[in-house]
C-alpha positions in Angstrom: 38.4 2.8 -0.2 40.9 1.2 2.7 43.4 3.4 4.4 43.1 7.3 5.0 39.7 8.5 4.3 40.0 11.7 2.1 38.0 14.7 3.9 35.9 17.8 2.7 37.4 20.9 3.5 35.8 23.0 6.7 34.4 26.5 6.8 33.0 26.8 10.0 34.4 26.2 13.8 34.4 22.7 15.6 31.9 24.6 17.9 30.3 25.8 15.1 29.7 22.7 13.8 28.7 20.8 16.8 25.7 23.0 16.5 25.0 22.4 12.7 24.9 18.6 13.9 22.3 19.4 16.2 20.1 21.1 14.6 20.6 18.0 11.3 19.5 15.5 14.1 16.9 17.6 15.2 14.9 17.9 12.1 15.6 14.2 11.2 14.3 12.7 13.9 11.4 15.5 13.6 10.6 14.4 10.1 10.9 10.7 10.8 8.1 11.6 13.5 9.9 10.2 16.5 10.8 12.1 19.7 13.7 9.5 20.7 16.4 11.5 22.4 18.8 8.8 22.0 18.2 8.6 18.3 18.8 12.5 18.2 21.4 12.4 20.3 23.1 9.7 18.0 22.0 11.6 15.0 24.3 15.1 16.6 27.4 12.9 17.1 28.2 10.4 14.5 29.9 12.4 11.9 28.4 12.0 8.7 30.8 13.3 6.7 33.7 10.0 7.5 30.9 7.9 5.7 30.6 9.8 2.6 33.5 8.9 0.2 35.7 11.5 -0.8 34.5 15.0 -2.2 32.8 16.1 -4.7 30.3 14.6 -3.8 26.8 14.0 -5.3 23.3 14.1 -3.6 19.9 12.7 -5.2 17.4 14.6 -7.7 13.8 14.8 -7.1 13.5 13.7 -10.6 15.4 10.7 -10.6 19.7 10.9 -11.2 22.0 12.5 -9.0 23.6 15.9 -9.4 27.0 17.2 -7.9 27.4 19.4 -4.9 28.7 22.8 -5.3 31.4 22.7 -3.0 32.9 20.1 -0.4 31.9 22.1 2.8 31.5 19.5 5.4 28.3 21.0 6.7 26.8 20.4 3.2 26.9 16.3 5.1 24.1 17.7 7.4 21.0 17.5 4.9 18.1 15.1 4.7 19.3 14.0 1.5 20.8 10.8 -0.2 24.3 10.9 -1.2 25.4 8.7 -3.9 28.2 6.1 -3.0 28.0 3.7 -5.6 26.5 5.2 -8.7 26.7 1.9 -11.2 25.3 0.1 -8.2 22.8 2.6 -7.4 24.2 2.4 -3.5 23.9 5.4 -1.4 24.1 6.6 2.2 20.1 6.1 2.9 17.4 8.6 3.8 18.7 10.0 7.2 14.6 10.3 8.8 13.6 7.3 7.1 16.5 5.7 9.1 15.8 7.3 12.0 11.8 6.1 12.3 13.0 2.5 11.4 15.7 2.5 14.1 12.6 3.7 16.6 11.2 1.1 15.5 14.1 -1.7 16.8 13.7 -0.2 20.3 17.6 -0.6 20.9 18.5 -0.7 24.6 22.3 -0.4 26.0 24.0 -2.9 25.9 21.9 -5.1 23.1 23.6 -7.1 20.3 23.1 -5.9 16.9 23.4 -7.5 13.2 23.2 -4.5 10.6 22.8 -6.3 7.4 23.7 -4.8 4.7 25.9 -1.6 6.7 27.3 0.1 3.5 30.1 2.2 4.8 29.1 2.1 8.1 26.7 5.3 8.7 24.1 3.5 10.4 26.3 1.1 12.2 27.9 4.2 13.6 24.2 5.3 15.0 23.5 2.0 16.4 27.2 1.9 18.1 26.0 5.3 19.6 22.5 3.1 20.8 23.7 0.6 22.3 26.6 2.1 24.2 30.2 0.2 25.3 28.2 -2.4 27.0 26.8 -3.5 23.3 28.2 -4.4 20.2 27.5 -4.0 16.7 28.3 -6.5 14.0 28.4 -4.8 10.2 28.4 -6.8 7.8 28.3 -5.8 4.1 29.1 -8.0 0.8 30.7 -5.2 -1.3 34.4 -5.4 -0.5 35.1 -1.7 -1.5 31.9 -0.7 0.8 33.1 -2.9 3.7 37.0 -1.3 3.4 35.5 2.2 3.7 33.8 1.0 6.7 36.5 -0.8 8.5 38.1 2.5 8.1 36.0 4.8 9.2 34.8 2.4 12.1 38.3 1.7 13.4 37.8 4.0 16.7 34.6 2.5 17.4 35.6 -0.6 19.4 31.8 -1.7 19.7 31.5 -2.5 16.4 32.7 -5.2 13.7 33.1 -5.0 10.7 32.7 -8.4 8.6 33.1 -8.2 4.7 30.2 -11.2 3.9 27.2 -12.2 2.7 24.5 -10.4 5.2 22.0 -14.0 4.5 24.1 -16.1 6.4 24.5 -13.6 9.2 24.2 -13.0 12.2 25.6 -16.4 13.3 24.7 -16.1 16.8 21.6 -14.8 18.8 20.9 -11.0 18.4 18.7 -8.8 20.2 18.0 -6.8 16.9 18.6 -7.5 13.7 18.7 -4.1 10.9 18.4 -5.1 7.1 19.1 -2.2 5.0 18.8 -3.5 1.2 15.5 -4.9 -0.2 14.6 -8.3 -0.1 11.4 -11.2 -1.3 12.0 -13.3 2.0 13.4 -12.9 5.1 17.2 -15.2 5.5 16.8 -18.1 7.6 19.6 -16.5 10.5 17.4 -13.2 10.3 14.8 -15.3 12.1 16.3 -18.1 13.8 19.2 -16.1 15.3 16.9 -13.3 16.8 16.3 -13.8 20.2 13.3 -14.1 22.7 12.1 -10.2 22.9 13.9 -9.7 19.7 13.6 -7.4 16.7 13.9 -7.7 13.1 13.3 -4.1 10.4 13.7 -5.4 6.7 12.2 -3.7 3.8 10.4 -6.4 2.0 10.5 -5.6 -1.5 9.9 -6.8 -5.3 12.8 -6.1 -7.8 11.5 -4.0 -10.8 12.1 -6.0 -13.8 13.4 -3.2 -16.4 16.7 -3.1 -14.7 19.0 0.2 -15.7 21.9 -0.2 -17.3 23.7 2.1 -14.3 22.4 2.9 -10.9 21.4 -0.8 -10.0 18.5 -2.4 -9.1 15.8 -1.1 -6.9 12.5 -2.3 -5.6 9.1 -1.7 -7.5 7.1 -2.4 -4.6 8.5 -1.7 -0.9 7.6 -1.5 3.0 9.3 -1.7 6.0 8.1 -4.5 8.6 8.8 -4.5 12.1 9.1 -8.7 13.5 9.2 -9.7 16.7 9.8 -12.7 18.7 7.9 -13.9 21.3 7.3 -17.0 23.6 4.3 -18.2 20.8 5.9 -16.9 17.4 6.8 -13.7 15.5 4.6 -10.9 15.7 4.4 -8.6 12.2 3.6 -4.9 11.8 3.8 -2.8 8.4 5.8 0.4 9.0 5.3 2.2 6.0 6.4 2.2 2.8 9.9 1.8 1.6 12.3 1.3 -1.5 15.9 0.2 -0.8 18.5 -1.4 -3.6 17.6 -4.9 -4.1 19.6 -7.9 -2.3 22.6 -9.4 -4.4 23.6 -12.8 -2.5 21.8 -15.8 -1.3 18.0 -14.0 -1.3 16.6 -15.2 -4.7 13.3 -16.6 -4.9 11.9 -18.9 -7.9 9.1 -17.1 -10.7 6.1 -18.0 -8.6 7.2 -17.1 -5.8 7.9 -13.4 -7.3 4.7 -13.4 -9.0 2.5 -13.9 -6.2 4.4 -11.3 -3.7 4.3 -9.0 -6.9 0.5 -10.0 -6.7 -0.3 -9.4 -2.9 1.5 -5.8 -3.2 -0.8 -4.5 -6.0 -4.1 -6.0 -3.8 -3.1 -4.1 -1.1 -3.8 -4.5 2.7 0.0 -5.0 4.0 -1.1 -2.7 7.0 -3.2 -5.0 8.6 -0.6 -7.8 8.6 -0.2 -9.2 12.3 1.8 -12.2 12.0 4.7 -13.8 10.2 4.5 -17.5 10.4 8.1 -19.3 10.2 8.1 -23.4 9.0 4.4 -23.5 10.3 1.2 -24.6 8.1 -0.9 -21.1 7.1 -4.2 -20.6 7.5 -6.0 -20.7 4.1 -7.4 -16.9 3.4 -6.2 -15.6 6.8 -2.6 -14.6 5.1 -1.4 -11.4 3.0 1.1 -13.3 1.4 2.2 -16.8 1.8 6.2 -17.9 0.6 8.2 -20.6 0.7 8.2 -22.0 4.5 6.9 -18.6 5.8 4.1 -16.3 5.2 2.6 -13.6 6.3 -0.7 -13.1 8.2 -3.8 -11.2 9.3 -3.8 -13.3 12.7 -2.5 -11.8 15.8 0.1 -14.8 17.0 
């Protein structure tokens, strides 16, 4: 994907356009539920259409699959839909309101450091550039190297923002103020938690791989939800978003049998709402804890 990005044709006005973009944002962040004008106005700006791959393209069934467009009008970029960008992968460009309430959820502020782990083509690290304004900086880091090319690409005017083709578990590798993971995972990386800083924030979808795995489209999660950490001066506060399915991690994120057998476990009991706390290297309470991992669990106890 490197070098010039190939681009749908256009069959409306630049003015024209600026108006479709604002009335895309408007009903994202209106189905995600969140009256940010920042996210909105990030949503209207960032052109969607640089992050899409070249035309035609293909956009998500209900059903399951993924059917073609029928044409490669730009403005066809401004829909609430997922657009496939690695079909044998199952990658695509992400659920434009789902994105949109988890990225209420960071509370970014101008001028904040963010890791967005797992930044595909760079969308969403386009958004976040737009949040956290020339004062900030945005480091995108994704492990496909085709994925990571289209990004640098498309990202090149965007001096806010880096783009590092690695493994998003060993990153970020200094402090953030807010950390975005956008692929599945069974446990949070070690820099995800030790990296975030005082006041910081952590989204991850927290998720169990299914275990019939297609032959194309990848690997998704069977069980999902978004959590929203924080850090404070006594340990990591935890609140359940909602739910949520991403493509599971590839990388440094596997966990042993057990350990996948008991998270599959706590999902199907239920009561991932009421979690409070996520407890890092410390001894859980027995009973008091949704789900308890390797070195870090997850709790019913405010910290």
């Amino acid at each position: 994907m490197p070098g010039d990005l190939p681009m749908p044709t256009a069959m409306f006005t630049a003015d024209e356009l600026a108006v479709i973009r604002r009335a895309y944002a408007h009903q994202v962040v209106a189905t995600a539920a969140t009256t940010n004008p920042r996210i909105e106005a990030a949503f209207a700006t960032v052109p969607r259409e640089k992050f899409l791959g070249a035309p035609p393209w293909q956009i998500a069934n209900l059903g399951g699959g993924y059917r073609p467009l029928p044409s490669s009008d730009l403005v066809l970029a401004y829909q609430d839909v997922l657009f496939v960008l690695q079909f044998e992968k199952g990658v695509n460009n992400g659920s434009p309101s789902l994105h949109a309430r988890l990225l209420a959820e960071l509370d970014i502020q101008i001028g904040d450091r963010i890791a967005h782990i797992g930044a595909g083509t760079g969308y969403y690290s386009a958004i976040l550039s737009e949040l956290v304004g020339p004062s900030g900086h945005v480091y995108a880091v994704e492990m496909d190297p085709d994925l990571a090319a289209h990004a640098q690409t498309a990202l090149a005017d965007r001096a806010n923002v880096s783009v590092i083709n690695a493994d998003g578990s060993q990153w970020p590798q200094q402090e953030a103020d807010a950390i975005y993971v956008n692929f599945a995972v069974a446990r949070p990386a070690e820099p995800w938690i030790e990296r975030l800083r005082p006041g910081g924030r952590l989204v991850l979808p927290l998720g169990v791989p299914r275990q019939d795995r297609p032959p194309k489209g990848g690997r998704h999660a069977s069980h999902g939800a978004a959590l929203r950490i924080e850090r404070g001066e006594d340990g990591f506060a935890a609140r359940w978003i909602g739910t949520a399915y991403f493509v599971c991690a590839n990388g440094g994120l596997t966990i042993d049998e057990n350990e996948l057998e008991a998270l599959t476990a706590a999902f199907r009991r239920g009561g991932i709402e009421f979690v409070k706390s996520l407890l890092w290297k410390t001894e859980p309470r027995i009973g008091r804890c949704w789900y308890i991992g390797d070195q870090w669990a997850l709790c019913y106890d405010d910290v």
